[in-house]
N, C-alpha and C positions, 0 to 999 in steps of 0.2 A: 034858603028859600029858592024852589027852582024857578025857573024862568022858560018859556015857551016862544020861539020867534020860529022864523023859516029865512030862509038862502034867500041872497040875491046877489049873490058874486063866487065863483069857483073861478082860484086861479093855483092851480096843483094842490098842494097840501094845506093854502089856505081861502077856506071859505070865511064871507060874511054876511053877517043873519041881521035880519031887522027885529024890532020889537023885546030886545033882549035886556031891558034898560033896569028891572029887579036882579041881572046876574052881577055877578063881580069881578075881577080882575082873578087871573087864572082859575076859574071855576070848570069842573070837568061838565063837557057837556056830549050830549048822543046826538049823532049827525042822521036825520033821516030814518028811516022802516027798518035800517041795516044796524043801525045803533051803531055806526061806526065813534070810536073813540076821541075825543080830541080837547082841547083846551085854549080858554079864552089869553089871547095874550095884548087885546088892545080894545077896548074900549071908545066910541062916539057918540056920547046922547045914549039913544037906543038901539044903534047898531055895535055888535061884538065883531072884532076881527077871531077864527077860531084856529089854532093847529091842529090839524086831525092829522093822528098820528096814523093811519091805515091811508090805502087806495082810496083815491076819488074820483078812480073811474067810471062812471056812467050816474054818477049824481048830478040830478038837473036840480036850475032852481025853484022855491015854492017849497023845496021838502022842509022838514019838522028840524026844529034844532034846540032840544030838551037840557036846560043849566039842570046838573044835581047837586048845586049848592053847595058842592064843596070842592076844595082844591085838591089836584093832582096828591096822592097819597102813596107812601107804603106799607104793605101789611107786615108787620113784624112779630114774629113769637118763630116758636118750633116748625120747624122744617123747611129753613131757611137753608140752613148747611148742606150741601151737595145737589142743590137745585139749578137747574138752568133755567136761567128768565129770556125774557125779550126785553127792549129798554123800556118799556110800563111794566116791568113785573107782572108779563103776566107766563106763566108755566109752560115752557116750550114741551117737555111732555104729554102733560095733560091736555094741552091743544090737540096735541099730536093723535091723540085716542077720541077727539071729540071730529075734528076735520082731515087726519089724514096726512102727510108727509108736510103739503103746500101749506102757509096759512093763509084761513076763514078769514071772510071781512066780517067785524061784528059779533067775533066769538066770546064769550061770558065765559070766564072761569077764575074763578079764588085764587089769588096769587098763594094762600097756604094751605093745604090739602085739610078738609074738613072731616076727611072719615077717617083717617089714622089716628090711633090712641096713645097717646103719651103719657110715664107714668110719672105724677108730679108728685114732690116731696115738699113739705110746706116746711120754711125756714122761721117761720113765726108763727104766736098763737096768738090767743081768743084776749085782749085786754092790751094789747105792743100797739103802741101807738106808732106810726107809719106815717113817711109824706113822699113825694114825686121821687122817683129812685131808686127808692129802698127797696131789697130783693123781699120777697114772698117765699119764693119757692123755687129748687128747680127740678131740670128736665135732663138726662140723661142724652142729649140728641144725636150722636154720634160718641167711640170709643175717647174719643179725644178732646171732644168738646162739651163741655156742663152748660147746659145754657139758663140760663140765670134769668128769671120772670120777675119783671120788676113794675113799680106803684109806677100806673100812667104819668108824667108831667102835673101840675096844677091839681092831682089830691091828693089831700089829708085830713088824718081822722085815725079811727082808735082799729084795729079789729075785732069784730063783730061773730065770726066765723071763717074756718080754715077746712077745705078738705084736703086728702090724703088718695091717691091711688091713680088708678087709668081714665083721662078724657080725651075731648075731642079739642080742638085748641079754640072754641066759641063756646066750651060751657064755660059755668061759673066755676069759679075753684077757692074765691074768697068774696068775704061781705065786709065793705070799710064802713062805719059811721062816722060819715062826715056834718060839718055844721050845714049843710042842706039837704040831708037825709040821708040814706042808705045808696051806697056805690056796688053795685057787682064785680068784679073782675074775672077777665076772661084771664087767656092767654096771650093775648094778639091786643097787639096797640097797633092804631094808623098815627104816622105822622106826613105833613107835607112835606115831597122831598124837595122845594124850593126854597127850606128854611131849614137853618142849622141846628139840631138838638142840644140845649141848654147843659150847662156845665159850670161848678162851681168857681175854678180860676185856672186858666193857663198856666203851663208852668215850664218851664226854659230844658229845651233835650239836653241830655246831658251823658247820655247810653249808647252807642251805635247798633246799627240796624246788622246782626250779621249775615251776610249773603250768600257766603260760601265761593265770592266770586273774587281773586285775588286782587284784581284789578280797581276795583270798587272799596273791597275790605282793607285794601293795604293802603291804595295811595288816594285815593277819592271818597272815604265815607260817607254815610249817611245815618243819621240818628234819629232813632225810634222816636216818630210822632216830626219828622221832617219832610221839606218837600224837594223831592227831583225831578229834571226834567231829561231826555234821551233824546235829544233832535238826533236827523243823519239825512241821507238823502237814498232813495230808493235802493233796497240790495242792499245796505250796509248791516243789518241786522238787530235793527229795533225791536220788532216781534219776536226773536229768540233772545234777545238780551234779556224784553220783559218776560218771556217763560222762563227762563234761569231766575229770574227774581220770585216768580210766581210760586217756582218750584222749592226753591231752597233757601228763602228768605224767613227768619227766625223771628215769625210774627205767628203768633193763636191762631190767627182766621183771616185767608186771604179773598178779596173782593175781586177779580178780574173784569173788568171790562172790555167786550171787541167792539168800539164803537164805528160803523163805519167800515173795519176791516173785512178781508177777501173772506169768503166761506172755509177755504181749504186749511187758513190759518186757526179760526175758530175749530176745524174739526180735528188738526193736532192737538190742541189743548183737551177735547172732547176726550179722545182718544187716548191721550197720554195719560192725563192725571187719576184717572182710575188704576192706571196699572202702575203709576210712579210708587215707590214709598219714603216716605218722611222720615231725615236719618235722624230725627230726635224721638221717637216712639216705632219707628218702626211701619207703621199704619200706613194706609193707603192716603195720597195728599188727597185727595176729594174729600176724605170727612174732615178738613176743614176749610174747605174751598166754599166760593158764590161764585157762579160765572152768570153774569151777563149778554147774552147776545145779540148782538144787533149789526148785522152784516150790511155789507154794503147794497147791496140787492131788498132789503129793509127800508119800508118805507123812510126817506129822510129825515120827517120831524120828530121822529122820534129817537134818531140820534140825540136830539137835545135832551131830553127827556133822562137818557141810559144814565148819563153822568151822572144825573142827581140823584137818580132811584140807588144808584150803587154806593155814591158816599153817604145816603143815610143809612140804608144796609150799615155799611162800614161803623158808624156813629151809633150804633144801636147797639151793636156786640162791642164797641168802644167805653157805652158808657156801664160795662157788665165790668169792666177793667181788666178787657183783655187788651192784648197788641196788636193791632189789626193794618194790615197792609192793603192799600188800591193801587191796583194797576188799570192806567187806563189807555188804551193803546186804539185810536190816539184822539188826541186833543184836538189835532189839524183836520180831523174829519168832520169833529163837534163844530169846529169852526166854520168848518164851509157849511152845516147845516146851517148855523147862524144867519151866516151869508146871505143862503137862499131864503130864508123865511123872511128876509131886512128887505131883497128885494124886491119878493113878492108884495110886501106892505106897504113897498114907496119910499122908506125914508132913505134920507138923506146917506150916499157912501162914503165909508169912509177911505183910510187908503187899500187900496187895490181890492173895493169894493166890500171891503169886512165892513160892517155896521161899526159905529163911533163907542158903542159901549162894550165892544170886545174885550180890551185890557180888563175891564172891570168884571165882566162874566168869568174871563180866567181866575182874578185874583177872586171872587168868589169861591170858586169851587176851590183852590189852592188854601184859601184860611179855612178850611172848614179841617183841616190836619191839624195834627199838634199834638201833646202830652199835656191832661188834665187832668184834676178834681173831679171825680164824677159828682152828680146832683143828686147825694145820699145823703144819710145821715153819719154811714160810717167814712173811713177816709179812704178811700177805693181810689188807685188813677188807672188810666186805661192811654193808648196812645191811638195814634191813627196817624198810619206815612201816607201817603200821595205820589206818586213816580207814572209821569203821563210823559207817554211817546209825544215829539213833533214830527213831521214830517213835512218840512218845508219843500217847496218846488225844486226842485235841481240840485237840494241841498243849500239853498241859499236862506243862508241866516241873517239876512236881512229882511227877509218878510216879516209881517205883521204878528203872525200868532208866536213866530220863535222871539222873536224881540221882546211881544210881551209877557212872555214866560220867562225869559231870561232876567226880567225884572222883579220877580214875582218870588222865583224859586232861589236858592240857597244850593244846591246839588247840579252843577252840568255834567254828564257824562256826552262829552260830542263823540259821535260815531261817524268813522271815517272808510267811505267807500275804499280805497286803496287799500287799508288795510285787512278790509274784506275780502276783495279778490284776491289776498296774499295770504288765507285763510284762516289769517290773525284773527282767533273770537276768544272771548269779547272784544267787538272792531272799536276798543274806545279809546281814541287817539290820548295820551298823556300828556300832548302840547297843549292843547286847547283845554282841557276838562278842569273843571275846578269843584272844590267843597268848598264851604263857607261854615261847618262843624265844625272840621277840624281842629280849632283851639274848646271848641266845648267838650269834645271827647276825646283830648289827650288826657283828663286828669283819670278819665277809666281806664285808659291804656294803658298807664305809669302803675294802677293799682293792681290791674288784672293779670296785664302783659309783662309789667317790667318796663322801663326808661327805655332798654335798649330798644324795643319797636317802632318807638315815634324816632329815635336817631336812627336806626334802617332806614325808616321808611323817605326820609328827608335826604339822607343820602345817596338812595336808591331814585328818587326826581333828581338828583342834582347830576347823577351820571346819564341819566336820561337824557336831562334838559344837553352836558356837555356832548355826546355821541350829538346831537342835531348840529350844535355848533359846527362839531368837527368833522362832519358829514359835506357841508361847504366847502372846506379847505380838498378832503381829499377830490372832489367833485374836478377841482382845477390841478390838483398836483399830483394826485395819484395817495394811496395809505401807506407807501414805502419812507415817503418823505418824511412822516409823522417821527417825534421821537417813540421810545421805547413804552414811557409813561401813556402816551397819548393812544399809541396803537392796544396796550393794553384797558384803556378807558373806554374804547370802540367794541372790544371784546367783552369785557362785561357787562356793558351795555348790551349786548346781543345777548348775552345769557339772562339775562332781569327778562327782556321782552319774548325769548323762545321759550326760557325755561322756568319762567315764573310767571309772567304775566299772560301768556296764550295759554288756554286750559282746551280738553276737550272733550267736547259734550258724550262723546258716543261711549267713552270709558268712566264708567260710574263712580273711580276713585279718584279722578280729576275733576269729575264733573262738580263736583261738590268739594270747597278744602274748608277744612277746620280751623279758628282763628291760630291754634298752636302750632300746626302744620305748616301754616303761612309763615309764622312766625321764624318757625325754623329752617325752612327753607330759604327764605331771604338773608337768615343773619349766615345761612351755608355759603350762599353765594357770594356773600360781602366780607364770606370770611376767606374763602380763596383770594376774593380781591386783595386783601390786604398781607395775605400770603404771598402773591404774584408781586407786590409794591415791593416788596422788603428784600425778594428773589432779585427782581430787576435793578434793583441800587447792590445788589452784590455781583452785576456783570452776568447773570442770568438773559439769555437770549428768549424775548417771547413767544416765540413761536415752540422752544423746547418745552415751558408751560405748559402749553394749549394741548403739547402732547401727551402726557402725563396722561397714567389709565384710570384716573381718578374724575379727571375733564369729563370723561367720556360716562363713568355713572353716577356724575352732578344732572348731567343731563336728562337718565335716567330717573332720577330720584324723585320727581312729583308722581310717578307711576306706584309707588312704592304700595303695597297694601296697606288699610285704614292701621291694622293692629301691629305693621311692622316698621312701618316710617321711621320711628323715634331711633331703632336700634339702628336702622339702614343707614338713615341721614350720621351718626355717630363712629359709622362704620365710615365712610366716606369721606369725614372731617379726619378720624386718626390716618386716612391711606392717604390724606391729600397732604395732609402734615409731615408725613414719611416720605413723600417721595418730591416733595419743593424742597424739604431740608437735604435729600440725598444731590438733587440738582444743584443746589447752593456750593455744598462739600466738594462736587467734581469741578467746576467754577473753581473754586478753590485753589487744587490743587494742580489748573490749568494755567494760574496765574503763577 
């Protein structure tokens, strides 16, 4: 039911209208002759407080402020995949042709292109009884993506008629009879995206997510339909972290969100992902990308908005049972919209002025992740990760939005400015970072990988964690003082961190590693080490080790090419074998 009032309060992005007492709590309403965009988020009597998600510069009051009776939405069907939105979904292109570089106030455009013809194949006939879920038919939307058209939520009924060929994604394509008459079906479903899409049962991750990032895949996982969070503080490299994830993270269909971020960063992504390609098809990553945009220079309240437009996105191709990945970079920017819209409204601050219901808007958006049931008939699951940037002031992880993510999320990856400027990337410090998967996705690691990986990988933190220890000691006595054992624990510790765990983006066969890859490269490393243990108990001088020409293309070795690694890494194991054993023998025969 719409509702008709007018202004009599503009205080930045939020206005409030009298006489609005038919609307309802987030109902989208048109602000004004400009039809500017926005949504009720507070309710008095018959005044609405609204979020107008555009400019409200030169809006006086008395203007027109029209409820349409329904809540914020997204349009869903074909041609979702390679699109760029704003945070309302609405088509940064097609704006772009209607107003020109800048955006219009009050621009109208279809968040799904109405004149493109998609050719739909119908998965069911004339007599299949159907209810909320169940696919129809699909759509070929891109080389890589099937996009799967499914029974709106809340109908069922028998099918009545099915066509076959090229439409527009608002004709009809199917007729349901249902027990209240005949249902049409398009292509295109709305749902609101302030409510989670319904789903048969949750079901406990048990897969990891692979990233191709060793640091993440080796010692810090994350499992498909889990949630991470990547605090750090300015410069430590959040926003490339999350394009490494963006880019080569082993999900069907990734969501990217710039909520709040710099233009320059959103237009790497722009720029890159068309020319990237997906090393499991080959294909360019944008056909299976959604990017989001909403920059920082974007009206504010609509940052609140972006988050939720992008995880129903996400939840939509989720519940087709694909594996769908969001990135939302970042959370801390959602947050200060929060902020500002809490204090435009008056209530009450909470610490360091975030509204009192923060925690809870995070853990919102964070449960809406997982690995489910989808709501079909047949047993379909589909996953949905989560992985949102923080960015706390100075780095300080005692502010509000990190703390309450760190309660929220299962995955820290902390990112550490020092290690940045040491042009350690991924800057993801190994002290502080933790998974909380980890005992759920060893038992696929023992099946896929073999035992030995979770014993690397355990040992590979333990030498970690000992180099910090003994980073201390030499701090006040110098590494000469160390024994033999210790000074070699400091060394391979250095090789784990230069020569496995720092990757580099610019070289395409680093940029991306392969769980086997990883694999072997670590148990390479670990396998010197325990070369050099058994060297040094036979009176082997460490530093004679280190020089060995073997040292020297271990180092080399993550460069290796995709199709020669296996023979290369085998090659370097027999040279490194050959020539500790020939070091051992001269020992030997020195004694």
């Amino acid at each position: 039911m719409s509702s008709i009032g007018t202004v009599v309060k503009i205080s930045g992005p939020l206005v409030v209208a009298e006489g609005m007492r038919d609307a309802n709590m987030f109902d989208v309403v048109r602000v004004s002759d400009t039809r500017l965009i926005g949504e009720i988020i507070e309710m008095h009597g018959d005044r609405a407080s609204v979020q107008v998600y555009e400019e409200t510069a030169g809006l006086g009051t008395g203007a027109k402020v029209e409820s349409t009776g329904e809540p914020m939405s997204a349009e869903l069907g074909p041609g979702l995949i390679k699109s760029i939105y704003d945070g309302i979904q609405r088509p940064l292109a097609a704006i772009r042709a209607v107003s020109g570089n800048n955006l219009a106030r009050g621009v109208e455009v279809p968040s799904l292109d109405r004149e493109a013809l998609w050719k739909f194949t119908p998965t069911v006939k004339a007599g299949d009884k159907v209810s909320g879920g169940d696919i129809i038919g699909t759509v070929p939307e891109t080389d890589i993506v099937l996009h799967k058209i499914m029974v709106p939520n809340g109908v069922e009924g028998t099918v009545k008629s099915v066509s076959e060929g090229e439409f527009h994604v608002d004709d009809t394509v199917c007729v349901i009879e249902t027990e209240k008459g005949e249902k049409e079906l398009t292509m295109i479903q709305k749902w609101p995206v302030r409510r989670g899409r319904p789903y048969k049962k949750k079901l406990s991750p048990d897969m990891p997510l692979v990233t191709g990032q060793r640091v993440v895949d080796c010692l810090f996982p994350i499992a498909k339909g889990g949630v991470a969070a990547i605090p750090g503080p300015f410069g430590s490299g959040k926003t490339v972290t999350q394009h490494q994830l963006a880019k080569w993270a082993d999900a069907d269909i990734i969501v990217y969100i710039g909520c709040g971020e710099r233009g320059n960063e959103m237009t790497d992504v722009l720029m890159e992902f068309p020319e990237l390609t997906d090393p499991r098809n080959g294909e360019p990553l944008m056909k299976r990308t959604v990017l989001i945009a909403n920059t920082s220079d974007m009206p504010v309240a609509a940052r609140e908005a972006s988050i939720y437009t992008g995880i129903t996105i996400a939840e939509y191709f989720r519940d087709m049972g694909y594996d769908v990945a969001v990135i939302a970079d970042s959370t801390s920017r959602w947050a200060e919209a929060l902020r500002e819209m809490s204090g435009r409204l008056e209530e009450m601050p909470g610490e360091e002025g975030y509204p009192a219901y923060l925690a809870s808007r995070l853990a919102q958006f964070y449960e809406r992740a997982g690995v489910v049931q989808c709501l079909a008939s047949d047993e379909r699951t589909g996953s949905l990760t989560a992985v949102g940037a923080v960015s706390p002031p100075g780095g300080d992880l005692s502010e509000p939005v990190a703390q309450a993510t760190m309660r929220i999320v299962k995955v820290f990856w902390s990112l550490d400015a020092s290690l940045a400027y040491r042009r350690h990337f991924p800057a993801i410090n190994w002290l502080n970072s933790y998974s909380l998967y980890l005992d759920a996705v060893t038992p696929w690691f023992n099946e896929n990988m073999g035992e030995d990986f979770i014993r690397n990988r355990n040992r590979a933190m333990h030498l970690l964690q000992e180099e910090n220890e003994l980073n201390e000691i030499v701090q006040l006595v110098g590494k000469d003082s160390l024994s033999a054992n210790d000074q070699l624990t400091l060394e391979i510790a250095r090789m784990l961190r230069e020569d496995f765990l720092q990757q580099n983006a610019f070289m395409d066969v680093d940029s991306y590693s392969s769980f086997d890859r990883q694999m072997q490269l670590l148990g390479l490393i670990l396998h010197y080490e325990s070369l050099c243990r058994g060297a040094v108990d036979k009176a082997v001088a460490p530093s004679a080790l280190y020089a060995i020409p073997a040292r020297e293309k271990l180092g080399w070795a993550k460069y290796a090419a995709a199709e020669e690694y296996a023979a290369n890494y085998a090659a370097v194991r027999a040279d490194m074998e050959r020539e500790i054993a020939e070091l051992i023998r001269k020992a030997g025969e020195e004694e």
